[in-house]
KOLFI-414804 format. One record per residue (C-alpha): residue in three letters; x, y, z. Coordinates in steps of 0.25 Angstrom, whole numbers, plus 5000, padded with zeros to 4 digits. Each point is the difference from the previous one (the first is absolute). Layout:
// residues N
alaXYZ ...
END
This chain:
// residues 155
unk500149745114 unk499050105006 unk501050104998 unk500049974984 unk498550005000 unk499950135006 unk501250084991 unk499149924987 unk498850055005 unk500650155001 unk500649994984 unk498649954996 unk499250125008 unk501150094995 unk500249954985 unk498649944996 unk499050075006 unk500250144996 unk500049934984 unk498749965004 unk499350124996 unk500650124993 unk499750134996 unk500350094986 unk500050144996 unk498950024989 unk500350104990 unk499350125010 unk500849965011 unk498949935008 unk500449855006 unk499349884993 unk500149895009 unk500249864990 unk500249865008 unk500549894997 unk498949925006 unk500849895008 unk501350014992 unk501450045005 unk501250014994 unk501349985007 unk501550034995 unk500549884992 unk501550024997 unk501449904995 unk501049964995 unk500449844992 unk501249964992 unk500249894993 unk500349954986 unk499550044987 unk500049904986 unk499650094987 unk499749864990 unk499450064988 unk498650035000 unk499950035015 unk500650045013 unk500149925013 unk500450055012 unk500049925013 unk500650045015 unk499950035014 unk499950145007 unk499050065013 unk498850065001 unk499350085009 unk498749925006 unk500749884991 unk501349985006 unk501049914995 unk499549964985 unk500149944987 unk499850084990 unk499949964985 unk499850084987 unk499649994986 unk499950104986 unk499549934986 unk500850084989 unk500349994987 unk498749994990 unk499250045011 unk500450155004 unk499650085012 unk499749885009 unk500150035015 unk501049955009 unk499349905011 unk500549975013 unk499649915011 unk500450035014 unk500049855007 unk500050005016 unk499749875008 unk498750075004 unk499550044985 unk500150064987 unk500150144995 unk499850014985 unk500450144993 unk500350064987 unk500850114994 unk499650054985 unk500950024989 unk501050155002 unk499250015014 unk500750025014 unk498849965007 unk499449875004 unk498749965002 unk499649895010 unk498949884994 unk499649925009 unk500649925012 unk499749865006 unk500449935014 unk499750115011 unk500150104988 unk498649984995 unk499450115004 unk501050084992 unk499250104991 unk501250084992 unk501150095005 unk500950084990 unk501650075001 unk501350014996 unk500549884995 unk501649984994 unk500649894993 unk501550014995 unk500649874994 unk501549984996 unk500449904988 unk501349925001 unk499950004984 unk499149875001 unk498749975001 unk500149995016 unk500250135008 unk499950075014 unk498650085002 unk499850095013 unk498750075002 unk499250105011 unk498650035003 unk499350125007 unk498650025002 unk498749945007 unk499249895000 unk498550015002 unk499149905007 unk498649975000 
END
């Protein structure tokens, strides 16, 4: 157990700390420090399966899959189409310890993180790479698989 405390204690000084505070090359070469005044953000990547139904007016996809800082999770999914055109794709990330809500905007490759609950409440945002690939059976139920890349930022 001390063991697991100290290597947890080594990724956080080697991963968080140096996000702290960062620097920026202004346009005449000199640094500008900018802070993030007691905000970190850590790598937040993976990867769910699951099924996916396409009824008419909407999409709905529900499965499981793991996360980094999540684990094991349930992860379901949602897009209103039809009459309503370019509505984002909204996902919730489900663990036993919280929530983390995200979207994804219409053409976009990139998702946004909302808000989370749970011990995820102090999540502020995060942003990445996010990829969603579904395969119909020729009905309206199908197989959708789906990655995500990025960070996520706490307060």
């Amino acid at each position: 157990m001390r063991r697991k405390f100290i290597i947890a204690l080594l990724i956080l000084a080697v991963a968080v700390f140096p996000l702290t505070a960062t620097c920026t090359l202004a346009a005449d070469g000199t640094q500008q420090p900018t802070h993030t005044y007691g905000r970190f953000a850590l790598p937040f990547a993976g990867s769910f399966s699951g099924k996916s139904l396409s009824p008419p007016g909407g999409i709905s996809d529900t499965g499981t899959g793991v996360f980094m800082w999540c684990g094991w999770s349930k992860v379901t999914g949602h897009q209103t189409t039809g009459t309503q055109f370019n509505q984002p794709y909204y996902m919730t990330i489900t663990t036993l310890k919280g929530t983390i809500s995200l979207q994804v905007q219409p053409g976009s490759t990139t998702y946004q993180i909302d808000k989370g609950t749970g011990c995820f409440a102090n999540v502020v945002g995060g942003s990445g790479h996010f990829s969603l690939h579904r395969s119909s059976t020729g009905t309206v139920t199908g197989t959708v698989t789906g990655y995500l890349d990025g960070t996520i930022v706490f307060a």
